[in-house]
C-alpha positions as a Markdown table, in Angstrom:
| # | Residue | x | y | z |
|---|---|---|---|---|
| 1 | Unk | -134.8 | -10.1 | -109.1 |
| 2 | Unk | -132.4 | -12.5 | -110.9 |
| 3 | Unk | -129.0 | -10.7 | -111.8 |
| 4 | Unk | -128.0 | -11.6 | -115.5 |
| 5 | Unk | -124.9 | -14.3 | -116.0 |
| 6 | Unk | -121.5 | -12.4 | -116.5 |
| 7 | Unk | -119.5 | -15.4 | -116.4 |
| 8 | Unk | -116.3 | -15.0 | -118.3 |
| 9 | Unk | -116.7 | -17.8 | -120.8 |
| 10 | Unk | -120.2 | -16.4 | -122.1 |
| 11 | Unk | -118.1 | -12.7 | -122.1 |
| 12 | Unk | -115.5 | -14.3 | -124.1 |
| 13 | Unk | -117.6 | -15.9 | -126.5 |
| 14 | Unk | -119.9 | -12.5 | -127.2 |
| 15 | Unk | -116.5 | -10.6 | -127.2 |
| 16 | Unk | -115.3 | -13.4 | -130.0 |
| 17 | Unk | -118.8 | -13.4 | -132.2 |
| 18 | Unk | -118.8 | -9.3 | -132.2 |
| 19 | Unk | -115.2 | -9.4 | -133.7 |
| 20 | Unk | -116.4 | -11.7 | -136.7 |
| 21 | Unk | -119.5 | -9.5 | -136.9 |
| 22 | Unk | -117.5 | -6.5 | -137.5 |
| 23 | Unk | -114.5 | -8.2 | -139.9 |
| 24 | Unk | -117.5 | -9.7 | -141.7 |
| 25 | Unk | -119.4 | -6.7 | -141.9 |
| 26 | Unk | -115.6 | -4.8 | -143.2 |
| 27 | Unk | -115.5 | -8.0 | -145.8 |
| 28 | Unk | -119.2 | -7.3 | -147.4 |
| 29 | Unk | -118.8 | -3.6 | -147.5 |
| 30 | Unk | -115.2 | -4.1 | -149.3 |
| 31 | Unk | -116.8 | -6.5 | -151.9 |
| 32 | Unk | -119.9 | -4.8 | -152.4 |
| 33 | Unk | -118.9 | -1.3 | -152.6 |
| 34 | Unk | -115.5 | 0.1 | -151.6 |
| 35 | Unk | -113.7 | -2.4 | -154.1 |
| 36 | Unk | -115.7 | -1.2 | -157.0 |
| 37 | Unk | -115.6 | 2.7 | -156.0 |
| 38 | Unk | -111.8 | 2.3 | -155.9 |
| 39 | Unk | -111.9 | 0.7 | -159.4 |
| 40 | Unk | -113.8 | 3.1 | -161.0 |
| 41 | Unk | -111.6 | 6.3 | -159.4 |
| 42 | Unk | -108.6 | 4.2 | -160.7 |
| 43 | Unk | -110.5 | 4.4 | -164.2 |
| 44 | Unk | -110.8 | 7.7 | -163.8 |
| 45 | Unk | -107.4 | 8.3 | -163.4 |
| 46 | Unk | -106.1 | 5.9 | -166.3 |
| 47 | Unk | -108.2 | 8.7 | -168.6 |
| 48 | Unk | -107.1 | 11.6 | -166.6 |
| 49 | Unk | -103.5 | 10.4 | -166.8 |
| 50 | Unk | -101.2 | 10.4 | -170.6 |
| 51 | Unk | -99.5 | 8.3 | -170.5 |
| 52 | Unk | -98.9 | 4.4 | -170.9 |
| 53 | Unk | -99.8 | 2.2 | -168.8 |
| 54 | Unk | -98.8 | 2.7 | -164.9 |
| 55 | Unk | -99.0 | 1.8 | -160.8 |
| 56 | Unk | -102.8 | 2.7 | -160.8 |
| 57 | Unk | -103.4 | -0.2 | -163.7 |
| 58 | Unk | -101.9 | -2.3 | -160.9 |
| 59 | Unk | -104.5 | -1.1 | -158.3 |
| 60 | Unk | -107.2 | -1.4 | -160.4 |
| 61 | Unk | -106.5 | -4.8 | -160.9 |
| 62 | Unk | -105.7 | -5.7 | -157.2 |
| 63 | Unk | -109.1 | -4.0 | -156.3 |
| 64 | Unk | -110.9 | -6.2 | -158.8 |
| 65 | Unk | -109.2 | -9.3 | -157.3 |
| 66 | Unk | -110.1 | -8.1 | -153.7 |
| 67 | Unk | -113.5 | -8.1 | -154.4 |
| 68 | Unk | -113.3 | -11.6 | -155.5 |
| 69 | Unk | -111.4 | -12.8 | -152.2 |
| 70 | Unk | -113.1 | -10.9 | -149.7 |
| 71 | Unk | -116.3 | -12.6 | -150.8 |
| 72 | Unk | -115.0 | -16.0 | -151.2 |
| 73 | Unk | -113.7 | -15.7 | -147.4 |
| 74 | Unk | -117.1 | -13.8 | -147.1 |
| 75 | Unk | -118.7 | -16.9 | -147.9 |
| 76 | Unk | -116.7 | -20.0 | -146.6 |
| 77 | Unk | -115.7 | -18.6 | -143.1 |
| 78 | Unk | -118.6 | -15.8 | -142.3 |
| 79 | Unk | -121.7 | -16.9 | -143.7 |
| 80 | Unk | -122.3 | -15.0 | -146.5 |
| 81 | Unk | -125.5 | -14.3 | -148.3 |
| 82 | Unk | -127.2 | -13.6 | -151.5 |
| 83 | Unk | -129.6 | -10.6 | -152.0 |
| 84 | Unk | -132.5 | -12.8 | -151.5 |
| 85 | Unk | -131.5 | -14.0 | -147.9 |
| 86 | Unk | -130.5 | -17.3 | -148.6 |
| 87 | Unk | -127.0 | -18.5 | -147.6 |
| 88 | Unk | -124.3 | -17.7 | -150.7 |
| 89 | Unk | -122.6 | -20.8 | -152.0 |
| 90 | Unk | -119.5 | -21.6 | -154.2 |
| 91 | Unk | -121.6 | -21.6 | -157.6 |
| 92 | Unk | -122.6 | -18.3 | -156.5 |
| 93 | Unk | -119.1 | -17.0 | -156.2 |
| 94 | Unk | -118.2 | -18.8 | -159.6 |
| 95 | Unk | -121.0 | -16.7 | -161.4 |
| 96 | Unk | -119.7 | -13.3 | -159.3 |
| 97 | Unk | -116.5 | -14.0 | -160.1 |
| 98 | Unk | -117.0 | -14.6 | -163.9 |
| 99 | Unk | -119.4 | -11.4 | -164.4 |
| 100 | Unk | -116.8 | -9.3 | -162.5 |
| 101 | Unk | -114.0 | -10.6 | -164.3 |
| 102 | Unk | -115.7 | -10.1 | -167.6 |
| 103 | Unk | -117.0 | -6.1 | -166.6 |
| 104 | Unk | -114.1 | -5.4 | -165.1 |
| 105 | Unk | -111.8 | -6.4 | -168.1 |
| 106 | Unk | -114.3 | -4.3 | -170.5 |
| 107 | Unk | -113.9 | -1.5 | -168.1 |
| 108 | Unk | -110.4 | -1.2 | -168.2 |
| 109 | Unk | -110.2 | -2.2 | -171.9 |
| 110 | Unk | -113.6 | 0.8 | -172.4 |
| 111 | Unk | -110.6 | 3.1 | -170.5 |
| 112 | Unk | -107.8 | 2.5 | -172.3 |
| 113 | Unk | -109.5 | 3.0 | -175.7 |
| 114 | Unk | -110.6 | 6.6 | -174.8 |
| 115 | Unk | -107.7 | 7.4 | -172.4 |
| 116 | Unk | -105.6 | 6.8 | -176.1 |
| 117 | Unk | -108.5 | 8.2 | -178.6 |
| 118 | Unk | -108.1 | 11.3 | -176.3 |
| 119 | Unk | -111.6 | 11.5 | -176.0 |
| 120 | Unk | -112.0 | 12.5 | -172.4 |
């Protein structure tokens, strides 16, 4: 029976690919969920909350932008891809970025308009 290679350099280099499996899995699962489930409790909060405007209009805000970096470096250093299968390229960041950008800044406008008309 032939024993399997354990050489250090092919232990190194599955060591090394597992760590950007795991950042790059962290990365996806920021920009495709976590980032928009912590904007949305921050809405909830902005209507919860009376008063002007405060810290969690600032983490809204940084969540939003997250999303946006963590799939640009999702796509330029770990391969990203679209739904389809195909690899994600910069004109498909462009158009994330823009529809994010443009819901996002409804959202928090959609919040701020009830949080005020007191209709929550």
């Amino acid at each position: 029976m032939a024993q399997p290679d354990h050489s250090p350099h092919q232990s190194a280099a599955s060591s090394s690919e597992t760590q950007q499996n795991t950042a790059g899995c962290l990365l996806r699962l920021y920009w495709m969920i976590i980032g928009y489930l912590i904007a949305v409790l921050c809405g909830v909060s902005i209507v919860n909350h009376h008063g002007d405007f405060s810290i969690v209009d600032v983490i809204y805000w940084v969540a939003i932008l997250g999303v946006l970096a963590a799939r640009w470096v999702d796509i330029k250093r770990f391969g990203g891809t679209c739904a389809d299968g195909q690899a994600a390229t910069m004109r498909d960041w462009t158009v994330h970025a823009v529809i994010t950008m443009i819901a996002a800044g409804i959202g928090w406008i959609g919040i701020h308009w009830v949080r005020l008309q007191g209709l929550w």
